[in-house]
BAFI-3210 file (N, C-alpha, C; in Angstrom, 3 decimals, decimal comma, padded with zeros to 6 digits):
// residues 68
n [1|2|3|4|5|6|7|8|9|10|11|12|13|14|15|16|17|18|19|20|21|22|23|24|25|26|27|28|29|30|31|32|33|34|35|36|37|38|39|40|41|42|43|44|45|46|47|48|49|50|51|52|53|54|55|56|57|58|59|60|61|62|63|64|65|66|67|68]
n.u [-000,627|-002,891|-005,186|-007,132|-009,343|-011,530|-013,941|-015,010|-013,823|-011,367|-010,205|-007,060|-005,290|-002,315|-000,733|002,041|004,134|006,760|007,906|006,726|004,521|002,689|004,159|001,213|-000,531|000,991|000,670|-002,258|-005,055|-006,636|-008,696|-007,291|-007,085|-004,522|-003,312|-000,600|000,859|003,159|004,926|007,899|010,372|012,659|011,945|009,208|009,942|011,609|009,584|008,213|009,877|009,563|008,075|005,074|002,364|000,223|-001,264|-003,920|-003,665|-003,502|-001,293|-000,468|001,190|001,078|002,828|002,195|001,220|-000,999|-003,375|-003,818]
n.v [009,196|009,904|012,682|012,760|013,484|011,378|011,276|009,490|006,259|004,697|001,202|-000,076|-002,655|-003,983|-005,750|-007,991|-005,865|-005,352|-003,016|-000,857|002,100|002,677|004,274|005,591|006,535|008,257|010,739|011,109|012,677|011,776|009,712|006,532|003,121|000,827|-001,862|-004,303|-006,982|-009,703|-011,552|-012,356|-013,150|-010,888|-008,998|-008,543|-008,156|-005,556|-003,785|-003,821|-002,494|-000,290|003,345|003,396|004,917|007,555|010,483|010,437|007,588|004,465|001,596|-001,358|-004,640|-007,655|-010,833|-012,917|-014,216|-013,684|-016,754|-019,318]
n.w [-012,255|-009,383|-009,542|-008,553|-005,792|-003,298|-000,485|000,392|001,841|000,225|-000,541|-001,156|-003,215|-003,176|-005,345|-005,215|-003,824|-003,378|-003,791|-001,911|-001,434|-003,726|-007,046|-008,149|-006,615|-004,690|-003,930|-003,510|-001,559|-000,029|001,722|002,846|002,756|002,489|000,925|000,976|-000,696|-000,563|-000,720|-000,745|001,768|002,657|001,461|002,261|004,825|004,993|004,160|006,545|008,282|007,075|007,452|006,510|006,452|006,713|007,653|005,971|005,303|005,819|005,962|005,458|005,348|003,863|004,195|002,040|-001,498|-003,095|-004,280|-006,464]
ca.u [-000,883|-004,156|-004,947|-008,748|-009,651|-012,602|-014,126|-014,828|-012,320|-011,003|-008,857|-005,737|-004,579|-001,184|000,084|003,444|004,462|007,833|008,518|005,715|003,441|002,845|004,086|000,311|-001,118|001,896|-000,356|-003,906|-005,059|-008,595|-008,905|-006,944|-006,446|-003,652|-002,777|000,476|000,708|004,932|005,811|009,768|010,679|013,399|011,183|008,469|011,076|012,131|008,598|007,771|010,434|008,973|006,809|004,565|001,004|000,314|-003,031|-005,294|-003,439|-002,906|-000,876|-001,129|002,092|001,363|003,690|002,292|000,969|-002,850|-003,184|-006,056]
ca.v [009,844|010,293|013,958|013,463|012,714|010,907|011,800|008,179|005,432|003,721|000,004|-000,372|-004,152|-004,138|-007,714|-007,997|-004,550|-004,200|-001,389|000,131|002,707|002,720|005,705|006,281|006,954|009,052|012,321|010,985|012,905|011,384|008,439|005,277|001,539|000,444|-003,322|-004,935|-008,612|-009,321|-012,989|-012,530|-012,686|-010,013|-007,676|-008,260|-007,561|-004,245|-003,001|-003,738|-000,946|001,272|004,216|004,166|005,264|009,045|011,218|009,921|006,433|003,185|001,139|-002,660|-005,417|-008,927|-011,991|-014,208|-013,593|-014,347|-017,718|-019,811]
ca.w [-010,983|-009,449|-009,354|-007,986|-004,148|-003,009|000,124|001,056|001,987|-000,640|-000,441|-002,308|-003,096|-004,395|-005,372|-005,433|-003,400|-002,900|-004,009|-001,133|-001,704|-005,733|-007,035|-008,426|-004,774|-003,661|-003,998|-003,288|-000,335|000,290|003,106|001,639|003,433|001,352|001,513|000,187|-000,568|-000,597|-000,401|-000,432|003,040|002,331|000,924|003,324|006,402|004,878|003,961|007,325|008,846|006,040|007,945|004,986|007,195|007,037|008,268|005,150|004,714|006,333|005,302|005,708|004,301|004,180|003,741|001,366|-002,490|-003,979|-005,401|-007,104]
c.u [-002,377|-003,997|-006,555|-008,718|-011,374|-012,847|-014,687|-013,437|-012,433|-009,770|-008,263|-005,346|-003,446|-000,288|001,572|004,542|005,497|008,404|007,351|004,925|003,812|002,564|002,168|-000,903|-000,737|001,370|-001,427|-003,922|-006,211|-007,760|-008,795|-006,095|-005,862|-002,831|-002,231|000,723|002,489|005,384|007,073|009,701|011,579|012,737|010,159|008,941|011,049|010,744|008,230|008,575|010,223|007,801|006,076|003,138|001,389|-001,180|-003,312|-004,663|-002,895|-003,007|-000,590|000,406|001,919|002,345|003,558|001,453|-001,034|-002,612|-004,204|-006,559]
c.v [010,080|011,342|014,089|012,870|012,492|011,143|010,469|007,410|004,810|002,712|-000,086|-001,371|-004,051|-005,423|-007,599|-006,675|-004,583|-003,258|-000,285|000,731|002,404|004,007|006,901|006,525|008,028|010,219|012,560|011,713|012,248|010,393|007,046|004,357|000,848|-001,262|-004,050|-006,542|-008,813|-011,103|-013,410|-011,737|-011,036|-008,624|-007,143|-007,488|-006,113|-003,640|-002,707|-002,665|000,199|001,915|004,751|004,954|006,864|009,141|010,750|008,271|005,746|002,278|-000,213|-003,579|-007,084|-010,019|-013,336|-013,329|-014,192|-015,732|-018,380|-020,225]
c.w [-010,806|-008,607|-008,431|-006,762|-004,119|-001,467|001,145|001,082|001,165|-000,125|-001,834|-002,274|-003,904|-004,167|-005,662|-005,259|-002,758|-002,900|-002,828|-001,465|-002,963|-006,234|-007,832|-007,572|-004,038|-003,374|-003,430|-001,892|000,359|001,001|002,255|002,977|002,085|001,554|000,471|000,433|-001,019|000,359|-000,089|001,153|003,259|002,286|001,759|004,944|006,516|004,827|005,124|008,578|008,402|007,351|007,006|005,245|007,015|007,672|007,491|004,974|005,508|005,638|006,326|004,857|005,011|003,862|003,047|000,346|-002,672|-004,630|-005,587|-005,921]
res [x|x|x|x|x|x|x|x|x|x|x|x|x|x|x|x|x|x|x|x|x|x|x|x|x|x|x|x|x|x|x|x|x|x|x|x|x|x|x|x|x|x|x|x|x|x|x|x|x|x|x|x|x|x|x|x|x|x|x|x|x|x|x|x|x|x|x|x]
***
């Protein structure tokens, strides 16, 4: 868990995010652009009915993964 906040914006890349937020964010209160990379259509669909955005965090889900 992260217990410290930063007072700037920090980006979050999470590769392979279906599971959504990652439970070591769920707390952060500081100013966070959070962006999910989610290649399975399936997974991508559902994330994308997720209301995962609050006041310090937007949240971002794309449909394809990182590759070389």
């Amino acid at each position: 868990m992260n217990d410290f906040t930063i007072d700037d914006l920090i980006h979050v890349y999470h590769c392979g995010g279906r599971s959504g937020l990652h439970d070591s964010f769920k707390s952060y209160q500081g100013p966070m652009k959070y962006t999910s990379f989610e290649p399975s259509a399936d997974a991508f669909e559902k994330l994308k009915q997720e209301v995962i955005s609050t006041t310090n965090i937007a949240f971002e889900v794309l449909p394809f993964a990182l590759d070389k």
